[in-house]
N, C-alpha and C positions, 0 to 999 in steps of 0.2 A: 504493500500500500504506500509504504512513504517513497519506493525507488518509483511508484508508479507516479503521485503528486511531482518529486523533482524533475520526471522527465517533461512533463504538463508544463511546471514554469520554465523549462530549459524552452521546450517549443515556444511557448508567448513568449519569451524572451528575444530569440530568434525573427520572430514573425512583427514584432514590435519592429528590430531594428531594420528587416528588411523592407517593412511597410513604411517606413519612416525616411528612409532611404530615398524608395522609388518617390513618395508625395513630394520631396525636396525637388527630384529631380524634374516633374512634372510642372512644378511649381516655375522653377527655372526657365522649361521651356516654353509653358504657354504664357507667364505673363511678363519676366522679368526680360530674358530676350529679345520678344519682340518687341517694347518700348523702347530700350537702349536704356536699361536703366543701370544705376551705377550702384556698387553693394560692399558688404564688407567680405571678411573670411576668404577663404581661398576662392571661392566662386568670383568676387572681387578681383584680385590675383586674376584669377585665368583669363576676366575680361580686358583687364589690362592688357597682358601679354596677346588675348588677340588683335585686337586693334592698333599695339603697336608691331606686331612682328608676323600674324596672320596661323599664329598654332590657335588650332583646333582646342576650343572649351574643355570638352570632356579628357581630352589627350593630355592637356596640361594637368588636370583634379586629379587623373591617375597617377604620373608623375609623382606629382607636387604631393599629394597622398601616400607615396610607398616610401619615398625621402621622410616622412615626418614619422611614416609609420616605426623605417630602422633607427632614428631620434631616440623614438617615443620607446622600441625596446630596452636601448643601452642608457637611456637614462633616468628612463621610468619605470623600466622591469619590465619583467614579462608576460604578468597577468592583464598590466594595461595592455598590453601588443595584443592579445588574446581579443578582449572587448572590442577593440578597434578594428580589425582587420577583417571583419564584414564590412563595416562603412567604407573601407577605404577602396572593396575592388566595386561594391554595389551603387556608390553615387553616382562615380562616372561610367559604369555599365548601363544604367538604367536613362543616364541623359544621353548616351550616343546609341541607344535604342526608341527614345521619344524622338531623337532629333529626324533619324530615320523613316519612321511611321507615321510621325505628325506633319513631315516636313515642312508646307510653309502655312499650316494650318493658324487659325488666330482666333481665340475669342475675344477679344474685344482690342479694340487700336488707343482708347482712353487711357492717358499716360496715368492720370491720379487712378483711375480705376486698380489697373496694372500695378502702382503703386500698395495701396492699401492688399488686395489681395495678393501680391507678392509676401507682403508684413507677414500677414494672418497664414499661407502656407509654410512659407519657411520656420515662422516659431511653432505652428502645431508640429511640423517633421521634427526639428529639433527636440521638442519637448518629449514627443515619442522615441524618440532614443535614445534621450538623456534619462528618460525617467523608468527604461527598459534595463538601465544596469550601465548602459553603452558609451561610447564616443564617436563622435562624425570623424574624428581625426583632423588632419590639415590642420588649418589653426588653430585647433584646441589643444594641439600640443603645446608650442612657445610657452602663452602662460603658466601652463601646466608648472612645465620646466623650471621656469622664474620662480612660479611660487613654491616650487621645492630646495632650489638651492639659493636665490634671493629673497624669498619671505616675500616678495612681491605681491599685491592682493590680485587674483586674478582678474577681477572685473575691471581691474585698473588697468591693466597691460592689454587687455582683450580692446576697449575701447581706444587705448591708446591705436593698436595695432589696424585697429578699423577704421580710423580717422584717415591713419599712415596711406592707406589702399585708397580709401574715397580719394585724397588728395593727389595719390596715384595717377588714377582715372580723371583727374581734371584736367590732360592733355589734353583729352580727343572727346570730353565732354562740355556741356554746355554750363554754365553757373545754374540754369533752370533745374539741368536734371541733378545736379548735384543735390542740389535742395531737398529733391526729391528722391534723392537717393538718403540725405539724413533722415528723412520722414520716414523712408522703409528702414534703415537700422532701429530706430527708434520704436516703430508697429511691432516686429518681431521680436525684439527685446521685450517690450510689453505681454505680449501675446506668451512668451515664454516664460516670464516669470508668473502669469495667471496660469499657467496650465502647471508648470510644477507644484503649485499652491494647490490646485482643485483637488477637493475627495480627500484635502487630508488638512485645512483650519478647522478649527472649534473654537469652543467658549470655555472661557475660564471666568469660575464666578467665585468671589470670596463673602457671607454672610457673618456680618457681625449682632447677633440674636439676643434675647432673653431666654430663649427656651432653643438650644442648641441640638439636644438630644432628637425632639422630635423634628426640628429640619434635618437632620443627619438620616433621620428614621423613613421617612418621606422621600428623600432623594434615592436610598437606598431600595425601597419595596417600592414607590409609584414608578420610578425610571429606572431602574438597575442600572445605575450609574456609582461608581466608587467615592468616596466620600473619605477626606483626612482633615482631623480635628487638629489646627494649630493654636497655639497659646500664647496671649497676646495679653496687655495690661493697658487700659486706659489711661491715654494723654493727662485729663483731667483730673478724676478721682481718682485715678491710679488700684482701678479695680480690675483683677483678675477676669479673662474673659475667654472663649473660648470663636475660635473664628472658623467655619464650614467653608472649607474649600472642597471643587470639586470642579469637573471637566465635562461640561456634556454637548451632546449636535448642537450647532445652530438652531435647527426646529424644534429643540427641546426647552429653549428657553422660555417662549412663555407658559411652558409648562410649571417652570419654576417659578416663575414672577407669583403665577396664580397660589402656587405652593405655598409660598414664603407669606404672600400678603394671607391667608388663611391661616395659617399658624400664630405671626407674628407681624403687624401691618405697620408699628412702630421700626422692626429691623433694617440694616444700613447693609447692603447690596453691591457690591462692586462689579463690572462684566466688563470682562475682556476679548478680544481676539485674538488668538494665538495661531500662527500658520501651521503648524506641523503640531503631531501628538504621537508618541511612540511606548507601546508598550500594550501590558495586558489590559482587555477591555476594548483596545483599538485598532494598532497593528497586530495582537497578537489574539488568542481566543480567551475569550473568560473562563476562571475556573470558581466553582462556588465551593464552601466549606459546611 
């Protein structure tokens, strides 16, 4: 049962970074391409180098991808080499088979159009294989790099490095599309940090009561949500107090609101948003005693 569940995530695993792959590459072909629009990452790079020198998009990503990939072994080890080396042969496989069969196919000639859904596919492909275990490789080596033997934060060196290529590309483009070429770094940057967030923010609520027991008791048996009593002492009177923390869905809230104000409508309520929550109860299964 459990070699049969690993081989289950090993497949989604797989099927994530290859779906992720090919969406990229489509993404590329139908809208980013035919605009002439200007981008960052190694796609970026490739644009450059065709317009000034006339290699082949996809020809260059393979390249430019097996160089980062041998990088990313000797100096990242080899399990990153392992996660990487599907993206690295399947982006540019998958764009020199659209460029093929779409050949000069087009939906839409709208440069802002082109624009924004360039954003929106590139961060969902990305997101899909970042959040698959993965790496696209190409440019997400460098930072990587730095911020293992420099301490460099990566989001610092990434943007820096994306700036570097748009600025690249300001040869043989316009000021117009440049703009609009920050408008697409910027879409899929957005778009990627919403999708790595999805299906895994909650609420963090902290209750400072008169009657602690029964909100503990309530949150525990109406929500089968976990419940940890911390101890705290009043600013003012300097009176011992007991504070109900606890972590539950978004739509669970006003479940508690209603909870809390039935129990105790005098009680002081704190609610948070927290992007991520790990462990038992949420990443992991609940166990009861």
């Amino acid at each position: 049962m459990r070699e049969r569940s690993h081989l289950l995530r090993t497949f989604w695993t797989l099927f994530l970074v290859v779906a992720g792959n090919i969406f990229y590459a489509l993404t590329v072909k139908l809208f980013l391409l035919p605009a002439g629009l200007v981008t960052g990452g190694t796609t970026g790079i490739a644009l450059a180098v065709y317009h000034g020198f006339g290699i082949s998009v996809s020809l260059f990503v393979l390249v430019f991808n097996v160089a980062m990939l041998i990088a990313g072994y000797f100096l990242l080890g080899k399990t990153f080499a392992v996660t990487t080396i599907i993206s690295t042969f399947t982006y540019p496989a998958a764009l020199e088979l659209a460029e093929r069969f779409l050949g000069q196919f087009v939906i839409t000639q709208d440069i802002l159009l082109c624009t924004l859904f360039s954003g929106l596919g590139i961060g969902l492909s990305l997101g899909m294989v970042i959040r698959a275990g993965a790496s696209t490789g190409g440019m997400d080596i460098p930072p990587l790099v730095l911020n293992r033997y420099y301490r460099i934060p990566i989001s610092v060196s990434l943007y820096v490095f994306d700036l570097c290529i748009l600025l690249a590309q300001a040869f043989w483009s316009t000021p117009e599309k440049l703009l609009y070429g920050i408008l697409l770094v910027l879409t899929y940057t957005i778009v990627l940090d919403k999708l790595m967030l999805m299906g895994t923010a909650r609420t963090e609520v902290k209750i400072i009561t008169q009657n602690p027991k029964a909100v503990r008791d309530g949150i525990l048996q109406q929500l089968d949500r976990g419940v940890t009593l911390l101890y705290g002492e009043g600013g003012h009177l300097h009176q011992e107090t007991q504070v109900v923390f606890s972590v539950i869905s978004n739509r669970e809230l006003p479940q508690v609101e209603k909870l809390i104000r039935a129990i105790d409508p005098e009680s002081f309520m704190v609610v948070s948003r927290v992007s991520e929550v790990r462990g038992r109860g949420f990443s992991m299964s609940k166990k009861y005693r």
